[in-house]
Structure formats: structure tokens, C-alpha cells
N, C-alpha and C positions, 0 to 999 in steps of 0.2 A: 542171456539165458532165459529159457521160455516158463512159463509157468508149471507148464508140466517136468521140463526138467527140475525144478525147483524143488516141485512136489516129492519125487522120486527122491530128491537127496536128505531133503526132512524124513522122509518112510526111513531113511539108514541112519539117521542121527540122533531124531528127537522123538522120545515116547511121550504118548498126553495122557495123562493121567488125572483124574478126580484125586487126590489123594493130597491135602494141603499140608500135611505132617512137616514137610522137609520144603518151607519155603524160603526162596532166596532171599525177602526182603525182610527174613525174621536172622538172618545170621549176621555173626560179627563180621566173620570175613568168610569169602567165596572163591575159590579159584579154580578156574574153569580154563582147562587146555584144549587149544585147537591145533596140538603140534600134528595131530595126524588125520588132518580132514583138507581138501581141498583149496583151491584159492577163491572159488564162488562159494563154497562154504566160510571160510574165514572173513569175506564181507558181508555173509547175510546172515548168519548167525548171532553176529556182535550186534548187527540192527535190530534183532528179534529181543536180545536180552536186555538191550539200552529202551527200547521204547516199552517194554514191558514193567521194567522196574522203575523206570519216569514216569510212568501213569499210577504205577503203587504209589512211590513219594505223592504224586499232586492230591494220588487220592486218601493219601493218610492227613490231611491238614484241613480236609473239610470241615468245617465247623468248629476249628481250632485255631486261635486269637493268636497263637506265635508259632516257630517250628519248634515241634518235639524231638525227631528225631532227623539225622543225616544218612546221605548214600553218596559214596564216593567209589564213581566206576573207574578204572584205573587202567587203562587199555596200552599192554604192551605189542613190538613192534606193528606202531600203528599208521604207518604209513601201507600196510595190508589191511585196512579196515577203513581209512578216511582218504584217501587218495584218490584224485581228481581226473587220473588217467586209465581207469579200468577199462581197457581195449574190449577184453569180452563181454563184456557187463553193455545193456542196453541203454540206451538217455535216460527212459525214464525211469529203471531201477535204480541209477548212479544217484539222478535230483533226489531220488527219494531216499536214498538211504544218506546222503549229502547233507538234506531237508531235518530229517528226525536230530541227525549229529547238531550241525548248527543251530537248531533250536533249543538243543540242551543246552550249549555253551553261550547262548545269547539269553537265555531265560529260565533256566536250573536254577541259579543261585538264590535266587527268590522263593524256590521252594525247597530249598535245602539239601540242591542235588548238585555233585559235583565233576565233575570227571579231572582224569590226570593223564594225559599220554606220553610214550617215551618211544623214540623211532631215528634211525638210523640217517633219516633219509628225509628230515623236516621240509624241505623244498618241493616233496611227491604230496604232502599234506593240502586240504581246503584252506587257502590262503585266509579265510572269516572264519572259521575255526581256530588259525594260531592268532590271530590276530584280536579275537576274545580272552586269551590266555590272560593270565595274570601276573603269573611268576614262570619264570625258568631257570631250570639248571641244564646248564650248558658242558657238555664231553668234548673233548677233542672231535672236530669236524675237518676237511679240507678240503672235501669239493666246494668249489667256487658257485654253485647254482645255492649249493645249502647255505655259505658265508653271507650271499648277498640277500637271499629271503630276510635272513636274520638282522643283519643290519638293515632292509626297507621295512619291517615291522616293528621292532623294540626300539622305543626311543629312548629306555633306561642304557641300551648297550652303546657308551663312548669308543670311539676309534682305536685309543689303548687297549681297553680289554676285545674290541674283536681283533685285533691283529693277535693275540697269544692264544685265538680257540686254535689253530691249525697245528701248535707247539707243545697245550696241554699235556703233560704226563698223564702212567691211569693211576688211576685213583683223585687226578684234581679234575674241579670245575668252578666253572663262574655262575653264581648266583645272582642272579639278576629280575626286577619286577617293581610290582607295585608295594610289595615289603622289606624292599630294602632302598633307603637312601641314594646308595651308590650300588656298580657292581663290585661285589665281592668274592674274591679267590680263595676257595677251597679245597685243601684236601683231606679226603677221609683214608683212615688205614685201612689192609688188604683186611679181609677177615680172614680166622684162622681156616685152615683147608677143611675139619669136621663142617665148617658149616660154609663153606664157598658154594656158591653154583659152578657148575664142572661147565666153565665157559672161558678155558684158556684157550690161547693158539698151539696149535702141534708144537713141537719142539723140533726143529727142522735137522737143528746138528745131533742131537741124540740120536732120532732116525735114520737119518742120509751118510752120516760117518762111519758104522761097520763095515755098509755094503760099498764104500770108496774102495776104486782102486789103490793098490799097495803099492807106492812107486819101489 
């Protein structure tokens, strides 16, 4: 994408504003939806908000002997935001927006910046990206390209525990990293429906069974 188109799609997204009232690197938490912007907006947005608040953090420790404060970016499905095969996307907007990610996760922790990604599709991810990771929690997987990323990366994850990601029930997972000893098999209960995220599957037989034929 050309820089002009780029431009054009900031003009529809992002207002700038002198107005520092309502800044993101002064809140607890921020949650910022791109369910309804494009797919070159959904990787270059998340680059504008990560190197923006990366330069807050580095620049809030200036002249300060320890960290004061933390920023934990928490990037869901992010194999749309760090994925190594954006076909549309030019060389050198990919390196660079590649470039900012990996250097968070290679040298953030030092200034007390964190990130946390969660993605469907771990194998489409910058293999020095997962590969600075620390810890993981592990869902049911069973494409074979995702299995094997995972086992050529974590050398916490023994042959036992990946042979049962592709079996996982939901609500279990394996916890595995630099914080824990071994990996460890979790499950957490469903939460009650008042507060689920509305992320079931159709109910196939509820629907499809009226409209059956009546033998």
C-alpha cells in the first residue's frame, strides 16, 4: 500500500488532536476495537499505537533510578497484526512494522513494557517474536504447521504434553514457560452467560432440524 493510500485511510480513522485530557498512557486499561476497519488498517494501526506508547514508557523513565510504572499491550487475534506473509503489504512496510514488534519483545522488558498476544494461527506469526515469548497458554490446536512451530520453539513443551494440544477440551489448556517447572494442565470453568463473550458456535441441530424433511 502506497503512502498516499495510507494517508487516505488515517483521514477516515484517526483524528489528531492537541487535547492531552484523555491519554492512553495515563489509563488502567484501554480497549481499542478494529472489528470494523480493514485488513491494512488492522496492521498499521496496531503499529502506530505500539510505537507510540513504547516511546511514552521509555520516555517516562528518564531520569528515573528504577521503573515506576508498567504498559502491557495485549494484542488479540494477532496473527492479523505480526504475520510474516502480508501478500498486500510492501517489503518495506512488512520489515518495518516487523522491526518496531520485535524490538519490543526483544528490549520492552527492560523498560517495563510488555506485550501479550493470542492468535488462532501461531505458525502465521514472526517466528523472533514467539520465540522471545516467555510463557504460554496453550488451546486446542491441530494444524500440523501450528504443532510443529510449537514444538521447534518451547523447549519447556515435552512430547506428552504436545501430543494432547490437538485433544484439549474447551476450557482446558497447558501452561507452559519460563514460570513454570513443568507443563501444566488447566482447566478453567465456563463463565456464567451474563458475562461470556457471545463467541459460541451456531447450534447446527437447533437450526437445521425444523426445516428437515418429515419422512
Amino acid at each position: 500500500m502506497t503512502i498516499e493510500a495510507k494517508s487516505k485511510m488515517f483521514n477516515k480513522l484517526i483524528e489528531v488532536s492537541n487535547d492531552d485530557s484523555d491519554n492512553l498512557s495515563e489509563r488502567y486499561c484501554t480497549i481499542i476495537s478494529l472489528r470494523n476497519v480493514n485488513k491494512d488498517a488492522k496492521a498499521t494501526i496496531p503499529l502506530l499505537i505500539a510505537r507510540y506508547l513504547y516511546k511514552l514508557q521509555k520516555k517516562s523513565l528518564l531520569g528515573e533510578d528504577e521503573i515506576t510504572k508498567t504498559t502491557n499491550l495485549i494484542i488479540d487475534e494477532a496473527h492479523n497484526i505480526l504475520s510474516v506473509n502480508k501478500k498486500r503489504e510492501g517489503d518495506k512496510w512488512r520489515d518495518y512494522r516487523l522491526d518496531v514488534f520485535e524490538e519490543i519483545i526483544k528490549e520492552g522488558r527492560k523498560f517495563g513494557f510488555f506485550l501479550t498476544i493470542a492468535s488462532q494461527r501461531p505458525a502465521d506469526i514472526s517466528a523472533t517474536i514467539v520465540s522471545q515469548m516467555h510463557n504460554f497458554i496453550i488451546h486446542r490446536l491441530v494444524n500440523e504447521v501450528d504443532l510443529n512451530m510449537l514444538g521447534n520453539t518451547l523447549n519447556s513443551l515435552d512430547s506428552v504434553s504436545k501430543s494432547t494440544i490437538p485433544s484439549l477440551a474447551p476450557g482446558s489448556a497447558i501452561f507452559t514457560g519460563t514460570s513454570f517447572p513443568l507443563p501444566v494442565m488447566v482447566h478453567i470453568d465456563q463463565l456464567d452467560k451474563r458475562h461470556a463473550p457471545s463467541s459460541d458456535n451456531a447450534n447446527l441441530e437447533k437450526l437445521w432440524l425444523p426445516h428437515a424433511p418429515k419422512k
